[in-house]
C-alpha positions as CSV (number, residue, x, y, z in Angstrom):
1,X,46.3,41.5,-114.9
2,X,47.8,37.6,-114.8
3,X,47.7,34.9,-112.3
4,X,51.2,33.6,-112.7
5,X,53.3,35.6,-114.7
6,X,54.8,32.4,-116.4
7,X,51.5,31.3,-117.8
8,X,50.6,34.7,-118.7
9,X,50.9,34.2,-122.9
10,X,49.6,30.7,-123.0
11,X,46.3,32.2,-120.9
12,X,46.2,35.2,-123.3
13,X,46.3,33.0,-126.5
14,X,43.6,31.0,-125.0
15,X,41.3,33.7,-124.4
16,X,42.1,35.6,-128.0
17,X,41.5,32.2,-130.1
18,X,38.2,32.1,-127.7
19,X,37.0,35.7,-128.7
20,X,38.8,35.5,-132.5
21,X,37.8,32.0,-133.9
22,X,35.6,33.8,-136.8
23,X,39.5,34.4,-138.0
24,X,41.9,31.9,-136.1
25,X,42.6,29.2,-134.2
26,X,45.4,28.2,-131.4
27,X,47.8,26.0,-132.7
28,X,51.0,24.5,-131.1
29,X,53.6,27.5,-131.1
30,X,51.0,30.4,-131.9
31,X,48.1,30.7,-134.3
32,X,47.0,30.0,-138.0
33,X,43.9,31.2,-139.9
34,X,40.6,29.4,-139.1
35,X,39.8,29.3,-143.4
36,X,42.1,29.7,-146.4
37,X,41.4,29.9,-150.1
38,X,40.0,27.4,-152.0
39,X,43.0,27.1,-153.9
40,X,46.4,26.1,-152.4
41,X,48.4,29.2,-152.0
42,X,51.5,30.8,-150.8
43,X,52.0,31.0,-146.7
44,X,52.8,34.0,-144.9
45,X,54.0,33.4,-141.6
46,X,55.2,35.8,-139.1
47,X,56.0,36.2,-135.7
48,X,58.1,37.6,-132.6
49,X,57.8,38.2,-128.8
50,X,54.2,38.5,-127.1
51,X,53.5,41.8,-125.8
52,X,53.1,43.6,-129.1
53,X,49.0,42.9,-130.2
54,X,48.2,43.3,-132.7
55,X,51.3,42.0,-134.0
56,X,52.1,39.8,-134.4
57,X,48.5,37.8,-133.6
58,X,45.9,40.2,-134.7
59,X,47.4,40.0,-138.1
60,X,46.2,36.4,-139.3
61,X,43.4,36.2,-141.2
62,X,42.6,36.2,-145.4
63,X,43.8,38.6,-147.1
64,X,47.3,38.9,-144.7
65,X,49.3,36.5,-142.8
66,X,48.2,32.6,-142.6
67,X,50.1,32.5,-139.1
68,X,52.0,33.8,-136.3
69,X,54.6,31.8,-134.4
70,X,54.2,33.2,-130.6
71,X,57.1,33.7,-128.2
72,X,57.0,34.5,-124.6
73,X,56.5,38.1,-123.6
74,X,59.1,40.3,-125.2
75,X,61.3,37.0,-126.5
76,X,61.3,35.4,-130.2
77,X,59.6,32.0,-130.6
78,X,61.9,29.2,-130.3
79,X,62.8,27.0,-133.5
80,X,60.0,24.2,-132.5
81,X,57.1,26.9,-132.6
82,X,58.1,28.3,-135.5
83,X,58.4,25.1,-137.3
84,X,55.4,23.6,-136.2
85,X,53.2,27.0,-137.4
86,X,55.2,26.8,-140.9
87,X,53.7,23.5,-141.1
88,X,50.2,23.8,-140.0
89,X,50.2,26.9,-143.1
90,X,52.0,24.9,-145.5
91,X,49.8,24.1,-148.5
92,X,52.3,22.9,-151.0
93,X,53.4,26.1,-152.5
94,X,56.3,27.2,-150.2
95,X,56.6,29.3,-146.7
96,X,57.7,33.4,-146.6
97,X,59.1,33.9,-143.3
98,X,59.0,37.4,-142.3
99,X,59.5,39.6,-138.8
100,X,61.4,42.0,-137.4
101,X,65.1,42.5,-137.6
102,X,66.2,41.0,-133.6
103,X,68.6,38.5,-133.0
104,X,66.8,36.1,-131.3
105,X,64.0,35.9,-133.9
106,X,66.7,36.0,-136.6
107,X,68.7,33.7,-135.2
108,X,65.5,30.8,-134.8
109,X,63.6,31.6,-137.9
110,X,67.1,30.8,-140.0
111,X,67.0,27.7,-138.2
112,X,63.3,27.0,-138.6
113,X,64.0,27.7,-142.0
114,X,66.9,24.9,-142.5
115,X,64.9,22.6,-140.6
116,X,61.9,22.8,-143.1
117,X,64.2,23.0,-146.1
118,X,65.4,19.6,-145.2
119,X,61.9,18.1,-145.4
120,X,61.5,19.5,-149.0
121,X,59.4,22.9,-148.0
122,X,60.6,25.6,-149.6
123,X,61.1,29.0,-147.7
124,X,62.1,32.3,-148.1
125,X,62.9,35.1,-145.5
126,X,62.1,39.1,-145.6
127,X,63.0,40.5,-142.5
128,X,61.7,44.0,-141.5
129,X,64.2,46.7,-141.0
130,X,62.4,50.5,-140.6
131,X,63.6,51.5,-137.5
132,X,65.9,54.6,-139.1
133,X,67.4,55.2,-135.2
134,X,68.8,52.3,-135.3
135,X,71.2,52.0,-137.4
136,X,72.9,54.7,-140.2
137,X,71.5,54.2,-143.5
138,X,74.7,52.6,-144.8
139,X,74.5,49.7,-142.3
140,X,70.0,50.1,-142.9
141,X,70.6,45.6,-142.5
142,X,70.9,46.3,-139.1
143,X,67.8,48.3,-138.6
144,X,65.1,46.7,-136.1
145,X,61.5,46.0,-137.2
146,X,58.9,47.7,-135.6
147,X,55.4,49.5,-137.0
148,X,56.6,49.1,-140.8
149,X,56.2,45.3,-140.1
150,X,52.4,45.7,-141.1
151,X,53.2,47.4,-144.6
152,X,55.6,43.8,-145.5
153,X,52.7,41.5,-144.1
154,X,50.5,43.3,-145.8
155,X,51.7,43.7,-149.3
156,X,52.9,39.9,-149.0
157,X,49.8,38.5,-147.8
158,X,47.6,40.3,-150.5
159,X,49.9,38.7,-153.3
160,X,49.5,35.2,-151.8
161,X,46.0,36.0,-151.8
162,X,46.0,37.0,-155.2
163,X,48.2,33.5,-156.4
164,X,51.4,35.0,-156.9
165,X,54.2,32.3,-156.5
166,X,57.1,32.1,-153.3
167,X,59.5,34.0,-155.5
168,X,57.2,36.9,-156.6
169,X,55.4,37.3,-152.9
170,X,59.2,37.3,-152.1
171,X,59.8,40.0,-154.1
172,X,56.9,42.4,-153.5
173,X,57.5,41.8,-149.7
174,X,60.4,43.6,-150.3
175,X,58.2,46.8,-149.4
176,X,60.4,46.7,-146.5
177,X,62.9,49.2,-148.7
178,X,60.5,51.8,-148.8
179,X,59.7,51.2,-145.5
180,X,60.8,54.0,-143.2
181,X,59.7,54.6,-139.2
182,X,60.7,56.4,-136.0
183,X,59.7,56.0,-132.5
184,X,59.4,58.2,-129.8
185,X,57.9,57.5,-126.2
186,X,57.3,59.5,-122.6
187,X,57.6,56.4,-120.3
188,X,58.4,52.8,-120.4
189,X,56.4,49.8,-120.1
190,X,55.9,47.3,-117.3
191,X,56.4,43.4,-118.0
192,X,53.6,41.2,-116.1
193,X,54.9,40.2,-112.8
194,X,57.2,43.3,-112.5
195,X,57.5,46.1,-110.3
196,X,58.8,49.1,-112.3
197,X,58.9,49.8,-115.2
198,X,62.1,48.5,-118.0
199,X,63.0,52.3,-118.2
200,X,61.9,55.9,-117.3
201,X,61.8,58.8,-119.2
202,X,62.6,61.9,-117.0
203,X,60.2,64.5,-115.9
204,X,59.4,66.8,-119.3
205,X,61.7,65.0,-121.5
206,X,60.8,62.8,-124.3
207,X,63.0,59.8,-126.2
208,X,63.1,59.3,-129.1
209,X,64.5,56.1,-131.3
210,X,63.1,53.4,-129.0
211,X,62.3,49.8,-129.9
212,X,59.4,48.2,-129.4
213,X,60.6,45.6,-126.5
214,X,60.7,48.1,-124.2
215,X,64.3,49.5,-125.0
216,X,65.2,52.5,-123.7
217,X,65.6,55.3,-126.7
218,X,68.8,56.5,-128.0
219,X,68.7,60.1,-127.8
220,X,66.3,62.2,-125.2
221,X,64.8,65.9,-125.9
222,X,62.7,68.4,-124.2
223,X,59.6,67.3,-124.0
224,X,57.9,69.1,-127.2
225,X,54.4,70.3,-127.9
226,X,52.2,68.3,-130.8
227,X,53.2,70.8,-133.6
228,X,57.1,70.3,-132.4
229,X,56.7,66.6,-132.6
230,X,54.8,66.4,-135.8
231,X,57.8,68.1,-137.5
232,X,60.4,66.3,-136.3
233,X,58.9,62.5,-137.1
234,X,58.0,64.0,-140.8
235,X,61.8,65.8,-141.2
236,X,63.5,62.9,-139.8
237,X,62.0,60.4,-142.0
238,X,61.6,62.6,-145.3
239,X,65.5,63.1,-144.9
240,X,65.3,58.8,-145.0
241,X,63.1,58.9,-147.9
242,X,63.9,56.3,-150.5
243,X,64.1,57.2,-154.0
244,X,60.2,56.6,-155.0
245,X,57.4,57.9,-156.4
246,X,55.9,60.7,-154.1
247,X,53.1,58.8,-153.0
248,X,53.2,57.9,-149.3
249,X,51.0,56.0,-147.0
250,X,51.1,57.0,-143.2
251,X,50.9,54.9,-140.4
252,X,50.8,56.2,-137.4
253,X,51.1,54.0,-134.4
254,X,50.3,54.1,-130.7
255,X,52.5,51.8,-128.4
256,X,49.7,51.4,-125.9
257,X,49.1,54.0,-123.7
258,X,48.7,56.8,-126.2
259,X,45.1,57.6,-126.7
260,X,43.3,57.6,-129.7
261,X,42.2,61.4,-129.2
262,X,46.2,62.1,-128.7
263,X,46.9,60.2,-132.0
264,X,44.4,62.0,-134.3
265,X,45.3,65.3,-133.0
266,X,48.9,64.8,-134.1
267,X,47.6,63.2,-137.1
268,X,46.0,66.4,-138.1
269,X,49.2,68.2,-137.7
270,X,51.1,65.7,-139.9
271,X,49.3,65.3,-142.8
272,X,49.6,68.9,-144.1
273,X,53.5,68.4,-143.4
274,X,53.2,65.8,-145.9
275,X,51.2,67.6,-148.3
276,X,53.7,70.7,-148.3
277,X,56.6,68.7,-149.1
278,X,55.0,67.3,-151.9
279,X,54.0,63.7,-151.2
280,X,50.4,62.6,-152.2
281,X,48.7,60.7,-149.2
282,X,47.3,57.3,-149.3
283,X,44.7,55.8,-147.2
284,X,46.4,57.1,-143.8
285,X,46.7,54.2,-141.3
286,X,45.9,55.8,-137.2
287,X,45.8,53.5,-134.1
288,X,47.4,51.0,-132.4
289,X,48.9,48.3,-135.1
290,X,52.5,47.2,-133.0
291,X,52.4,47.6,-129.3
292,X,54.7,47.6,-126.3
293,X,52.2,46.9,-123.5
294,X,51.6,49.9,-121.5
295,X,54.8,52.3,-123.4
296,X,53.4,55.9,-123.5
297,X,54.6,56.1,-127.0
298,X,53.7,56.3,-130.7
299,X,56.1,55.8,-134.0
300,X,55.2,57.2,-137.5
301,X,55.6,54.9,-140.3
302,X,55.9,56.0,-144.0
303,X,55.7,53.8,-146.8
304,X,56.5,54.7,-150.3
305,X,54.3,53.2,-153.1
306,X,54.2,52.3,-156.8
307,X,51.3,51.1,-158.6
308,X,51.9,47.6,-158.0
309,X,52.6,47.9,-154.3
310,X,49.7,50.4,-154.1
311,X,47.0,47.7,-155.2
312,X,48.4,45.0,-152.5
313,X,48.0,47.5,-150.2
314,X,45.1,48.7,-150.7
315,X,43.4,45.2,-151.2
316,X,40.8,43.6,-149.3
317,X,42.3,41.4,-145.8
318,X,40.2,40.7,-142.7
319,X,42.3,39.8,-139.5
320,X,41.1,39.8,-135.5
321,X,42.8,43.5,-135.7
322,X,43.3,45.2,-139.3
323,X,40.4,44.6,-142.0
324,X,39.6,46.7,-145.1
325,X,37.2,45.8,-147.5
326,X,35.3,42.9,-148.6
327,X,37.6,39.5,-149.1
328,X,36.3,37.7,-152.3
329,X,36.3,34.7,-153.4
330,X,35.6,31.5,-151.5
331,X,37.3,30.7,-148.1
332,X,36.6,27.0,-146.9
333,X,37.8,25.6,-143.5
334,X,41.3,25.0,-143.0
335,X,42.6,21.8,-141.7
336,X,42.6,21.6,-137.9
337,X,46.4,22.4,-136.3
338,X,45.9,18.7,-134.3
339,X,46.0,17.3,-137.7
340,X,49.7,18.5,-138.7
341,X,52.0,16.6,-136.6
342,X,54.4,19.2,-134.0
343,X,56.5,16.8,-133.8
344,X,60.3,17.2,-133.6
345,X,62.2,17.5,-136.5
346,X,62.9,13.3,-137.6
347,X,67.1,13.9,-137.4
348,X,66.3,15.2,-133.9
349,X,63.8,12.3,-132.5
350,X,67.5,9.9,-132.7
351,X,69.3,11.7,-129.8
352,X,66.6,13.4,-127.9
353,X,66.4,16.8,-129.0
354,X,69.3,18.5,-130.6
355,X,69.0,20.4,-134.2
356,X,70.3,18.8,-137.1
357,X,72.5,21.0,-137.7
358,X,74.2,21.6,-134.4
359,X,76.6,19.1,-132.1
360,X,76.2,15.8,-134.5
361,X,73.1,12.9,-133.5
362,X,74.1,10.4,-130.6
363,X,72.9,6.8,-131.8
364,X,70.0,5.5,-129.6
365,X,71.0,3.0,-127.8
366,X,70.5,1.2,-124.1
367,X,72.4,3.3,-121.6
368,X,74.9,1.3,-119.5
369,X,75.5,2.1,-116.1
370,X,78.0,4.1,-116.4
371,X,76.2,6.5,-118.3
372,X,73.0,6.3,-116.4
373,X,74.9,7.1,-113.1
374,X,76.4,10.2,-115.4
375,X,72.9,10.9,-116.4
376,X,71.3,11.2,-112.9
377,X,74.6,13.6,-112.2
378,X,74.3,15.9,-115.0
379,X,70.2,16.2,-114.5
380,X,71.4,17.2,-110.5
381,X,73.7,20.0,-111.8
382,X,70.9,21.2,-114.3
383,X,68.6,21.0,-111.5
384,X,71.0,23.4,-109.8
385,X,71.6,25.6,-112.5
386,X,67.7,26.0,-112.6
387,X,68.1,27.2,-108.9
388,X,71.2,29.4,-109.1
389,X,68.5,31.3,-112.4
390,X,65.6,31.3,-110.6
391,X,67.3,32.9,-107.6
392,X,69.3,35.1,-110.1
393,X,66.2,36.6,-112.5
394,X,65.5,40.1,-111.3
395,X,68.9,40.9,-111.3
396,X,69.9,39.6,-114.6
397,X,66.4,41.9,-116.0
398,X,67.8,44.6,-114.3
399,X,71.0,44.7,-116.0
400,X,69.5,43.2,-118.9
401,X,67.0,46.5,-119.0
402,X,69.9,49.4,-119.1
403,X,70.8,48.9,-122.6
404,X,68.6,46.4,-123.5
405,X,64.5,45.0,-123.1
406,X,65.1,43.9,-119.8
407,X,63.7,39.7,-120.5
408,X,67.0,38.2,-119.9
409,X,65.9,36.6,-116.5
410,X,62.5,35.7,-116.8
411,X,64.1,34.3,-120.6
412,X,66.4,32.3,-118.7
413,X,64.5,31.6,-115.3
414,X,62.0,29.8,-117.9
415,X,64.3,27.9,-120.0
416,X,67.0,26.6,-117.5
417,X,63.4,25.4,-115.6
418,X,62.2,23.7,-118.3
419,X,65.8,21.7,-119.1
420,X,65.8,20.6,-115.1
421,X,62.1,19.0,-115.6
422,X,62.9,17.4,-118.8
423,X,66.7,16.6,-117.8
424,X,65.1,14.7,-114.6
425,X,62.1,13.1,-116.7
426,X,64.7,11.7,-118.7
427,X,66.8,10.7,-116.2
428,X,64.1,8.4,-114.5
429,X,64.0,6.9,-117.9
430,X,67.6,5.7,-117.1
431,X,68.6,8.1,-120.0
432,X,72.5,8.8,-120.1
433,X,74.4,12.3,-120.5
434,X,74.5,13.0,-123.9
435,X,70.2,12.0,-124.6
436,X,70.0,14.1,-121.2
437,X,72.1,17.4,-122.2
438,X,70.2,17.3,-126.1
439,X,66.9,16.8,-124.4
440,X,67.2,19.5,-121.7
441,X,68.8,22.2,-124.7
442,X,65.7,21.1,-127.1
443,X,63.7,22.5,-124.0
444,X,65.7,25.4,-122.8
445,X,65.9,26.9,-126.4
446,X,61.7,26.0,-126.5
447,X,60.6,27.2,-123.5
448,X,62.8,30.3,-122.9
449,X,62.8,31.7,-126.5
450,X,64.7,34.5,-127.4
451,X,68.3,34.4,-128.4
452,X,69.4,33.3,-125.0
453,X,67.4,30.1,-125.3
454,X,68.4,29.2,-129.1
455,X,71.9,29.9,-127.6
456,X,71.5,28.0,-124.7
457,X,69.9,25.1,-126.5
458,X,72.8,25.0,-128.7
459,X,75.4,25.0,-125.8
460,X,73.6,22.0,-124.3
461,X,73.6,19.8,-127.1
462,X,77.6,20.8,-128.6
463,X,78.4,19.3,-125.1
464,X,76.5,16.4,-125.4
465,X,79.4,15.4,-127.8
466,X,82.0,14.8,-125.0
467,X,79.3,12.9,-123.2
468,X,78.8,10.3,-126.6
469,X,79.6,6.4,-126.0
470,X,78.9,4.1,-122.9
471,X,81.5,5.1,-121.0
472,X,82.5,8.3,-119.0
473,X,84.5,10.8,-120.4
474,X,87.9,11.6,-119.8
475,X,88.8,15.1,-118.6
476,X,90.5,15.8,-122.1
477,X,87.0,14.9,-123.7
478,X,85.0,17.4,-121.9
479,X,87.8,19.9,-122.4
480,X,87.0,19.0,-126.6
481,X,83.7,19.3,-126.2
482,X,83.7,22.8,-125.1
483,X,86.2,23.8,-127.4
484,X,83.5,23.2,-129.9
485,X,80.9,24.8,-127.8
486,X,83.0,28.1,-128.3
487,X,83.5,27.3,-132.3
488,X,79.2,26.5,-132.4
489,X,78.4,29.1,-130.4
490,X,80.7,32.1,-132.5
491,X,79.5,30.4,-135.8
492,X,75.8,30.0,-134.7
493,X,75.3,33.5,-133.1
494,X,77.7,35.3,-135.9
495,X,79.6,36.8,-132.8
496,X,83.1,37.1,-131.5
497,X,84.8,37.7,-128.5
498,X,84.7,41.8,-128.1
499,X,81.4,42.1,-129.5
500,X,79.8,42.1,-125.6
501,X,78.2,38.7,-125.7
502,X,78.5,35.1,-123.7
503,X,80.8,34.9,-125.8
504,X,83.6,36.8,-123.7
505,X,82.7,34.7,-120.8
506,X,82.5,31.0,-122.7
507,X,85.9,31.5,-124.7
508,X,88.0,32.6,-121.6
509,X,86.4,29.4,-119.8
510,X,87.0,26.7,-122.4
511,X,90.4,27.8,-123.0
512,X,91.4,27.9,-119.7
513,X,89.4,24.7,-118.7
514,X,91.8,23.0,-121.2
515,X,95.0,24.3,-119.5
516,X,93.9,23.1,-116.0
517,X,93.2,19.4,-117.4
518,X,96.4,19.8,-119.5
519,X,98.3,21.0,-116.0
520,X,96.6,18.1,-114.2
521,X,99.4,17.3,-111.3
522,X,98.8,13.7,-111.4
523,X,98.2,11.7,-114.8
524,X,96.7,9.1,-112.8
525,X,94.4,11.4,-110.7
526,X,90.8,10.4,-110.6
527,X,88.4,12.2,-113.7
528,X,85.8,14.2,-111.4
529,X,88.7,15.4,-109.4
530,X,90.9,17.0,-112.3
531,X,87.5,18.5,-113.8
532,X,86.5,19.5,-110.4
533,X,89.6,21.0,-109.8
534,X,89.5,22.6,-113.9
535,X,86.0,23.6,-113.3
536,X,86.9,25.9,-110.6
537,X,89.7,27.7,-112.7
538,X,87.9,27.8,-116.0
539,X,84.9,29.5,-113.8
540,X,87.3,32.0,-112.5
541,X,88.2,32.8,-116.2
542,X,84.8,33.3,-117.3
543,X,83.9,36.0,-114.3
544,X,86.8,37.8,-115.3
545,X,85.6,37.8,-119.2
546,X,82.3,38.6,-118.0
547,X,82.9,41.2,-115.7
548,X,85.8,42.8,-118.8
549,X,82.6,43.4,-120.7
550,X,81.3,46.2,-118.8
551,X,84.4,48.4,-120.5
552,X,82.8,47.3,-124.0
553,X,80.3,48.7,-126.2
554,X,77.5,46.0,-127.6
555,X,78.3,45.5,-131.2
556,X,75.4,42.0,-131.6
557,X,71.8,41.8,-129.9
558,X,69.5,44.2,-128.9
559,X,71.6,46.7,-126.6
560,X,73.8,46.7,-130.5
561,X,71.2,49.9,-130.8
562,X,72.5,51.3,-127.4
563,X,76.4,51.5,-128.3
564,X,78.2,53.3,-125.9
565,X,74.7,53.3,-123.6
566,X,75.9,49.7,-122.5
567,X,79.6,51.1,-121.7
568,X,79.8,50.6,-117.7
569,X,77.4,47.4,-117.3
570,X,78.1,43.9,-117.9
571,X,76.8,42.0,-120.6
572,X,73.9,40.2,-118.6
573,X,74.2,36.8,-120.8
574,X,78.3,36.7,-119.7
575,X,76.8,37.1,-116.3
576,X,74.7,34.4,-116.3
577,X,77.0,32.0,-118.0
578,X,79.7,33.2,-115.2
579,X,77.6,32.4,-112.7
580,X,76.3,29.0,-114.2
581,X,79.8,28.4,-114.5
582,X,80.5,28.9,-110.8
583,X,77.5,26.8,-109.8
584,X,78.9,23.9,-112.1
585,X,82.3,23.5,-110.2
586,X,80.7,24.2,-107.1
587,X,78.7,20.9,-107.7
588,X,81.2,19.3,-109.0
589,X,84.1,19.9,-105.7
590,X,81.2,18.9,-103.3
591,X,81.1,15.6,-105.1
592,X,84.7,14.9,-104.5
593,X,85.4,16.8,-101.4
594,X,88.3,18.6,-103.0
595,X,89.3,21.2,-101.1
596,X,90.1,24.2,-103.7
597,X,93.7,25.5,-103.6
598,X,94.4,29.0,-102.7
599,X,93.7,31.2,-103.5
600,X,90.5,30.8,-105.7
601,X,87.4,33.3,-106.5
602,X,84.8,33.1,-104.1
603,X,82.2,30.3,-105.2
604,X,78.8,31.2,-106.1
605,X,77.3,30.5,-103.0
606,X,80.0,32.6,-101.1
607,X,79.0,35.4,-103.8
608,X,75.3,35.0,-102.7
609,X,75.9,35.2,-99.5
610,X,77.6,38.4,-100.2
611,X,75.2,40.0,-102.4
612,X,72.7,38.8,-99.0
């Protein structure tokens, strides 16, 4: 069910703070608790991609997490949501970030994180890592988060309850080590406003080591009976088993379309498998605790317990979706979300929207003519790019889905959308480029989430920098500018060329946009010409990077998981930044009426008209 699949988490939220207020309330970026404790504690705030209730949601409440920082369906919440729930929960005793282990979430709670740091809020980060398909237990920091993200929230929220300071709910959050899950599914799910499903299982075969953003698994078997599958989640993890006391609490997990009935039946044949390799069984968890909307799929969690950890978890908490007990003590109102200010971070409110610590601040200052003519220009080509992505989405999901969760397009459909309308708003307010470009990227990281849109956001506002100053910039300037969008983008997204990324399309484009303005025929040729003219090259370059990384395996992101899986397809974020690229230098030779030397690549509307 939805109206229009862009509005579909923003009309969810609405009607889940409507039917959960006895526990929550909607607050820019997500959702806090309706009530905390009388006395100021520790905040617990989690998040991720919508798409996954309970989690991240249905988790807020006393007892567990005071908030959860919502992204769009499938995509992490962007740096401003995560920041503005971190401050509606902050009560003076410090902030524990925790969620699951995906680059996109990673990459925005580190920055929320900095960002809060800077106004004096301390924070700490645990970051869930179960998944044992994922990655080999000597590499277990690169293990995805999925069901074992309720055992961290869980633990951590009862020692905030209970008044333990950041550093020791910090340290008993660190549950996540003897934390171990596996997934399994029989059919993939279907994101609202889509036509198929983001992968198929074959007829009578089952896979097994899927994530929870509709990834397809790693390894397919037979399809098995219950009593096959209930021995091979208990053997697989057991061989995973950390070194801890032999006391064990299950969790097993539906992923939406698994029925109860279906769940308690394999239950049954679990539990004695436990019991006859020697583990004492605690308060067994069965249902549906971290979703992936309509997967036909379940995941066992384990989680290995000491005394300590064994009272947090079995303390009292009452959330929308996961209660136990009675919560004592006394639980006033909490202050209404209006009252704490979403505001942008105060470095950013300067130049319009960049992070503090990306591309340096632009002073404010009245933009002269010059730069407002640039302005109107570069929100025209943004307004394009928007097109070209809206035009482009299913495509880029498509490829996005083969090794990875398939949100790529509707990711960057929604940002590149949101940086046209703010790009032209700005514009109208005879704002130059560089306000424009760090305005439109503080949206595009925003709206489109995900790692694509922190990425995005911090390409926009690194070239801001060659846009700084009242005049236009020289060809040699933009060519600086994205030299340092390649040396922001490889430092911000820990990535290198190789590793399957926009990176392989960005690096052959900047360097080879430097070596058609330093080739320039004429040094007295006009600026738009020679970039014009470097536009088209350096967009050549950046096809051929991104079409090279269909021969690499992903070694950063979500299809990381897939290795060799993504051998044959293109990276779908090269893709898009190839074809952005194409779009650019197509606007820019039909402002000068260059006609392109041959022979050149076909331009992207010679491409579309191909694909047509």
């Amino acid at each position: 069910m939805f109206n229009d699949p862009n509005d579909f988490v923003a009309e969810m939220t609405r009607g889940f703070a409507l039917a959960s207020s006895r526990w929550i309330r909607s607050a820019p970026g997500g959702v806090v608790r309706a009530t905390r404790s009388a006395e100021p504690t520790v905040s617990v705030v989690i998040g991720g991609g919508s798409g996954h209730y309970p989690a991240f949601s249905g988790l807020v409440g006393p007892g567990l997490a005071h908030g959860a920082a919502m992204g769009n369906v499938f995509a992490s919440p962007s740096t401003k949501q995560i920041v503005s729930i971190a401050k509606a929960c902050d009560q003076g005793r410090g902030v524990l970030f925790s969620y699951g282990n995906y680059a996109g979430d990673v990459l925005n709670f580190d920055q929320a994180a900095r960002r809060l740091r800077d106004e004096g809020i301390d924070v700490r980060t645990v970051v869930v890592t179960d998944d044992i398909f994922s990655a080999p237990d000597s590499e277990i920091e690169k293990r995805r988060g999925i069901a074992g993200d309720l055992t961290v929230f869980k633990i951590a929220g009862a020692a905030a309850e209970a008044g333990a300071d950041l550093p020791e709910v910090e340290r008993l959050a660190a549950a996540n080590d003897r934390t171990r899950s596996i997934g399994v599914a029989f059919s993939g799910c279907t994101l609202p406003g889509a036509d198929a499903p983001l992968f198929t299982v074959p007829e009578g075969r089952m896979a097994i080591g899927l994530g929870i953003h509709g990834e397809p698994g790693i390894d397919e078997i037979a399809l098995p009976t219950a009593a096959e599958l209930a021995d091979l989640l208990v053997s697989r993890l057991l061989a995973e088993a950390p070194e801890a006391p032999g006391r064990v609490v299950p969790i097993l997990n539906g992923l939406g379309a698994v029925k109860y009935e279906e769940l308690y039946l394999l239950y049954g044949l679990i539990d004695p498998l436990l019991r006859e390799a020697g583990l004492e069984v605690v308060t067994p968890e069965v249902g549906e605790f971290c979703t992936s909307f309509d997967m036909a799929g379940l995941s066992l969690t384990l989680l290995w317990l000491d005394d300590e950890l064994e009272t947090l978890w079995t303390a009292p908490c009452s959330t929308p979706a996961f209660s136990r007990g009675t919560v004592v003590g006394d639980q006033v109102p909490a202050p209404l979300p209006e009252t704490v200010s979403p505001e942008a971070h105060p470095q950013e409110a300067a130049h319009g929207g960049t992070s503090p610590d990306a591309a340096g601040p632009a002073v404010a200052r009245p933009a002269s003519e010059t730069s407002r003519r640039l302005g109107r220009e570069v929100a025209s080509v943004l307004a394009a790019i928007a097109a070209l992505l809206d035009e482009s989405a299913a495509e880029l999901g498509r490829l996005d889905s083969i090794a990875g969760d398939g949100d790529h397009g509707i990711g960057m459909q929604r940002g590149s959308q949101a940086a046209a309308l703010e790009a032209a708003s700005a514009s109208s307010h005879d704002q130059g480029p560089a306000v424009i470009l760090r305005t439109a990227g503080e949206a595009w990281a925003d709206v489109g989430g995900g790692t694509s849109g922190a990425i995005w956001g911090r390409i926009l506002a690194s070239l801001a920098t060659g846009f700084d100053g009242p005049d236009a910039p020289t060809p040699s300037d933009i060519a600086r500018a994205l030299e340092a969008t390649v040396a922001e983008v490889r430092a911000f997204g820990g990535v290198d060329v190789g590793d399957k990324t926009l990176l392989d399309a960005l690096a052959p484009l900047a360097a080879e946009f430097s070596r058609a303005v330093g080739d320039a025929a004429a040094p007295d040729e006009g600026a738009l010409t020679v970039c014009a003219a470097a536009a088209e090259r350096a967009a050549e370059a950046a096809t051929r990077g991104a079409e090279g990384t269909a021969d690499l395996a992903a070694r950063r992101g979500r299809a990381r998981a897939h290795g060799e899986k993504s051998v044959g397809t293109p990276d779908p974020g090269a893709i898009s930044l190839a074809r952005i690229a194409s779009a650019v230098a197509d606007e820019l030779t039909a402002r000068t009426g260059l006609e392109p030397a041959a022979p050149t690549p076909p331009s992207h509307r010679e491409r579309k008209a191909a694909r047509s």
